[in-house]
C-alpha positions in Angstrom: 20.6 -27.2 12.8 19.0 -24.1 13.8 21.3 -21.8 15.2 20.8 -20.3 19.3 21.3 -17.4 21.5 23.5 -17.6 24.4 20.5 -18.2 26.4 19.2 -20.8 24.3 17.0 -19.8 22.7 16.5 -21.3 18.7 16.4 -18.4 15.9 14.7 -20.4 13.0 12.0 -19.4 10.9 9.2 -21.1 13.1 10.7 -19.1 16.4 10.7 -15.6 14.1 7.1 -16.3 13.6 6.0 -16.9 16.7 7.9 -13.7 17.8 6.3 -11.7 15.0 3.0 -12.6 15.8 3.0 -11.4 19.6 4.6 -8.7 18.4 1.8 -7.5 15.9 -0.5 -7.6 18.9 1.1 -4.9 20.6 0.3 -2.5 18.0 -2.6 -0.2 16.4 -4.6 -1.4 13.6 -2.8 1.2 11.3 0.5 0.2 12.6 0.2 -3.5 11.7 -0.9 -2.9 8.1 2.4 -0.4 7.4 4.7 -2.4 9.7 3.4 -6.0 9.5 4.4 -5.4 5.8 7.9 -4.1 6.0 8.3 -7.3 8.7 7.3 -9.7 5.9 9.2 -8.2 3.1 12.7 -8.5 5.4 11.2 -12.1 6.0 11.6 -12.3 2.8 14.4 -11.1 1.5 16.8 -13.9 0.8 19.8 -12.7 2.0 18.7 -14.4 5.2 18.2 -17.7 4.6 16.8 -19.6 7.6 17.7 -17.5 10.4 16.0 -14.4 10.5 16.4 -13.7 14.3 19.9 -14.2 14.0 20.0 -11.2 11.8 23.4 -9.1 12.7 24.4 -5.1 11.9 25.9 -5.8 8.3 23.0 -8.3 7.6 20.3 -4.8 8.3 22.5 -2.8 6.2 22.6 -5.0 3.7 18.7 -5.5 4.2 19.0 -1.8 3.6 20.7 -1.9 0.8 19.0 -4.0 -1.5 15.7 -2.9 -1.3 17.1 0.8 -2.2 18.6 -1.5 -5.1 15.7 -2.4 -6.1 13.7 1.0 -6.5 12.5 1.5 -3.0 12.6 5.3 -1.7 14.1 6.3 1.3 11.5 7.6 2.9 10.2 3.7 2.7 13.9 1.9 3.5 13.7 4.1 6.5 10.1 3.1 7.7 11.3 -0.6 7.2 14.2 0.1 9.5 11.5 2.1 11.8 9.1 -1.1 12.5 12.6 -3.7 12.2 14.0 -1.5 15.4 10.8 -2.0 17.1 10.5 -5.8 16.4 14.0 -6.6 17.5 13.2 -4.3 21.0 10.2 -6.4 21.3 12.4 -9.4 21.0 15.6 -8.5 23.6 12.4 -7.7 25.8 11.5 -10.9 25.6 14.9 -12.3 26.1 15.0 -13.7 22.5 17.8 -11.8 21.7 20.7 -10.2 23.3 21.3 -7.0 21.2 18.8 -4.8 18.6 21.1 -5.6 15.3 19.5 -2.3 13.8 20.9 0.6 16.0 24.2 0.1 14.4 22.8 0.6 11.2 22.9 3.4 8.9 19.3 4.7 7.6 19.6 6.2 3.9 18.9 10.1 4.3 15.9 11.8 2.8 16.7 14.3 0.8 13.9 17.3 1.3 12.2 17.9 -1.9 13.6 14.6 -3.5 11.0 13.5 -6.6 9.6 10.2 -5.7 10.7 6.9 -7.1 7.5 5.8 -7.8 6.6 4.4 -11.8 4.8 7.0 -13.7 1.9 5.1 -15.4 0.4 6.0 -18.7 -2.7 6.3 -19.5 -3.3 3.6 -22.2 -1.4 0.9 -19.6 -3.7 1.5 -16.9 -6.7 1.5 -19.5 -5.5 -2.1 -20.4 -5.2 -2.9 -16.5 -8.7 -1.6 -14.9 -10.1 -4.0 -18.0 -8.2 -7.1 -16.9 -8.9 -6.0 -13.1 -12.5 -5.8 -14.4 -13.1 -9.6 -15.3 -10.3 -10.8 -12.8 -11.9 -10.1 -9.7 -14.4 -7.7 -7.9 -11.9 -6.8 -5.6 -8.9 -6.0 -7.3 -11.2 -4.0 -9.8 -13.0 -1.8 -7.0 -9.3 -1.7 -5.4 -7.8 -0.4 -8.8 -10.3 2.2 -9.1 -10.0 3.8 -6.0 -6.5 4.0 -6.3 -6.4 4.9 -10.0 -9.0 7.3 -10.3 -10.0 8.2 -6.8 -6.8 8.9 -5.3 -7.4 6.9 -2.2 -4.6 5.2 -0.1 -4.5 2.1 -0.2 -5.0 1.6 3.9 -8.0 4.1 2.9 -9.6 1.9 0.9 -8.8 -1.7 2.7 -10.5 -0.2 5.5 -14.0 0.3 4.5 -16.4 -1.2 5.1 -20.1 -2.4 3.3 -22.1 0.6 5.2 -19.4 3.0 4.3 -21.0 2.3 0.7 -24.1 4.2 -0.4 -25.6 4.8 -3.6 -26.9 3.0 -7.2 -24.2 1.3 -9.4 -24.0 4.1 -11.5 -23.4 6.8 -8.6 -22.0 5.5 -5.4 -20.6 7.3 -2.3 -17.8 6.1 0.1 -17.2 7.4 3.5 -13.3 7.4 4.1 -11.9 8.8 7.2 -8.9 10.8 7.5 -6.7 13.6 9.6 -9.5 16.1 10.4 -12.7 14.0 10.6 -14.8 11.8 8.0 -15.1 12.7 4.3 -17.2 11.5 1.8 -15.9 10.9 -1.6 -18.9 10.8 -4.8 -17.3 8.3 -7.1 -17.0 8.5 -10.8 -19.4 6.0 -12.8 -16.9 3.2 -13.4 -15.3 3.3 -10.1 -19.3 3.2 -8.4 -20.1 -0.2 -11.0 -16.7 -1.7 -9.6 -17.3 -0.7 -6.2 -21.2 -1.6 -6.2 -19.7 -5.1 -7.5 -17.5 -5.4 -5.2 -19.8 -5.0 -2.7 -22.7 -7.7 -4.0 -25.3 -7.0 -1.4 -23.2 -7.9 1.6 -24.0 -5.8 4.6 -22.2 -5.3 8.0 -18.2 -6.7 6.3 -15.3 -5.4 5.5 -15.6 -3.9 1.4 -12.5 -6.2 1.0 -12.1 -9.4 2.1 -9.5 -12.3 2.2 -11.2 -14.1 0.1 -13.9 -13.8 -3.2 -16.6 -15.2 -1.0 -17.0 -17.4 1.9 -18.5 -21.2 1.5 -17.8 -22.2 4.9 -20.3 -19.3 7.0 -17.5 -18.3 8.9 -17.1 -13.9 8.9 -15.3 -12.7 6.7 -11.7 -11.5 7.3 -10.6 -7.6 5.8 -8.0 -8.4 3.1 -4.2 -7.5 4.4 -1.7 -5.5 2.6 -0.2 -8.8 2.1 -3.2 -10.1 0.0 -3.8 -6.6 -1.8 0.0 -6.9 -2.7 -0.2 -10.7 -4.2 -3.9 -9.5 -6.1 -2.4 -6.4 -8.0 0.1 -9.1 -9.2 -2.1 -11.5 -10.8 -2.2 -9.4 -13.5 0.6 -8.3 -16.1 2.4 -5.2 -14.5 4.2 -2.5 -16.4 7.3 -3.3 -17.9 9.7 -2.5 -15.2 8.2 -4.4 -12.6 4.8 -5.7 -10.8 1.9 -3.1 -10.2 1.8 -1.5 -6.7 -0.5 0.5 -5.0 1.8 3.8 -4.6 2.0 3.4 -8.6 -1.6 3.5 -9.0 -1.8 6.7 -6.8 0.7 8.6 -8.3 -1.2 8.0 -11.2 -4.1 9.7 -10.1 -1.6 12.7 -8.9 -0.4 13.2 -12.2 -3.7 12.7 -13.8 -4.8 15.1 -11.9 -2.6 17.5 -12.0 -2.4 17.1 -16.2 -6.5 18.6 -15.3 -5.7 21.1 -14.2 -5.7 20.9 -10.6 -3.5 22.7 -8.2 -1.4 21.7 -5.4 -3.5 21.7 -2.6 -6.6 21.0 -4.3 -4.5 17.3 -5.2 -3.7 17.1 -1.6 -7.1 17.6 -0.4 -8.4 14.8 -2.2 -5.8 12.6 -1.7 -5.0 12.7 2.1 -1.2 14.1 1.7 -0.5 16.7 4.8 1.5 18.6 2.9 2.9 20.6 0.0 6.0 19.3 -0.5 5.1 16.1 0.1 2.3 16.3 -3.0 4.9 17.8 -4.9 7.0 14.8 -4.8 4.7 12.9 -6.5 4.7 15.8 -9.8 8.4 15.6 -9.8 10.0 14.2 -12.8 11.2 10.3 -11.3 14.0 8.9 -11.6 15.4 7.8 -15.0 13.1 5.2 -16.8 10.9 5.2 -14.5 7.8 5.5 -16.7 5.9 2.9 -18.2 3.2 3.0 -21.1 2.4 5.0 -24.2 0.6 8.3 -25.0 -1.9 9.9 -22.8 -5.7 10.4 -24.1 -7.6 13.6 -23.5 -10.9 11.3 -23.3 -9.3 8.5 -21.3 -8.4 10.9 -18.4 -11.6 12.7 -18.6 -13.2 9.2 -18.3 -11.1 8.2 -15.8 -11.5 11.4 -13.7 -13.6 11.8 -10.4 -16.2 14.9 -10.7 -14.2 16.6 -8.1 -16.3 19.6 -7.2 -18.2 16.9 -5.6 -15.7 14.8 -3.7 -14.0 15.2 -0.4 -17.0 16.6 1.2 -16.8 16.9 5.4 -19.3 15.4 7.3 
């Protein structure tokens, strides 16, 4: 039996749902994509079983806990516990609960300066995964590529659309918007093929959508963090775990910094605010946390954007 409030009201799964879903609907586009995803991992997790609503304190910390167990930074535990204080408001609002089980929680501290946690791939692993991306699927291809070689965010990229996309196959530009105004980024000549695929003469959609194409002649619906999460794992990941996005960026960081490039020039082509932040990413990670083999003077040249021509304002 599904277990109840005071009130009366039942804390299953189906009631969460419901709960979650007028909740999303009180936020900003942005907002759902970051928090809609930290929502679904603690729906998730399996310390909760069936009753996520009847979440208490030590259930958040231990919430907390586990995902710092199992590489999460806490810059990222902390922005989970950010949108999970904001749910559980919603829901005392709504009289679905009596208490927010997060305030008596304790947030893991950010240590200014801390290197990230974030897998340092190699160049010969991603090689092997922009290949299998390659004749998997247009999306996860054009997706990898941004990420991997472009140094987009991954909200960047899931939230172009078709027109944002001009150019041949062999030299495509993309029109990303960021703090400060609209930028256009001139895309090496693999990322424009995969990109150019990905887009397949569709006009007036999202660049990624839910689904490979659409039979039924419905509109297409902008693929979720959610489903750019459950593409990247189709695919073999590195050793230590499945591929994520913030992998694939840091991968371009390092890439790029292995050029050449200084600091700010990185964080001008990548969207990060500040130094320190950038820096994080250069930082040796934590122990073990690097997956591949030897990195190739030609791959990284291949793989690189011409960047005296990216990043341009319009």
């Amino acid at each position: 039996m599904a277990a109840k409030t005071p009130g009366g009201q039942t804390l299953d799964n189906r009631s969460f749902d419901m709960l979650h879903q007028a909740w999303m609907g009180t936020l900003s586009a942005s907002t759902r994509l970051a928090y809609g995803s930290d929502l679904g991992s603690f729906r998730q997790w399996s310390g909760l079983g069936s009753r996520p609503l009847a979440a208490s304190t030590p259930d958040i910390s231990a919430f907390q806990q586990a995902c710092l167990g199992r590489g999460e930074s806490p810059a990222t535990v902390r922005r989970r516990s950010s949108a999970l204080t904001s749910f559980f408001e919603f829901a005392v609002a709504h009289q679905a609960l009596s208490m927010n089980p997060v305030l008596g929680s304790h947030r893991p501290v950010v240590q200014i300066g801390d290197p990230s946690s974030t897998l340092i791939l190699e160049t010969d692993f991603v090689e092997r995964y922009l290949s299998d991306a390659d004749r998997f699927d247009d999306r996860l291809s054009a997706l990898t590529w941004l990420l991997a070689c472009e140094g987009l965010k991954l909200g960047e990229a899931l939230a172009l659309d078709t027109d944002d996309v001009t150019g041949r196959p062999s030299s495509v530009t993309i029109r990303i918007h960021r703090a400060g105004g609209t930028q256009k980024v001139v895309l090496n000549r693999r990322s424009s093929q995969a990109v150019h695929r990905c887009v397949g003469g569709r006009r007036d959609e999202p660049l990624f959508i839910s689904k490979p194409r659409s039979t039924t002649g419905r509109p297409h619906q902008r693929l979720t963090r959610f489903g750019a999460d459950h593409l990247f794992k189709q695919i073999q990941g590195p050793s230590d775990g499945v591929m994520t996005a913030n992998a694939l960026r840091r991968y371009y960081i390092t890439t790029a910094a292995g050029a050449g490039d200084d600091i700010d020039t990185i964080r001008r082509h990548t969207g990060i605010g500040d130094r320190r932040s950038a820096r994080r990413y250069l930082a040796p990670p934590p122990t073990g946390a690097r997956s591949g083999g030897e990195i190739s003077q030609e791959t990284s040249a291949d793989h690189g954007s011409d960047r005296r021509s990216t990043n341009k304002e319009v």
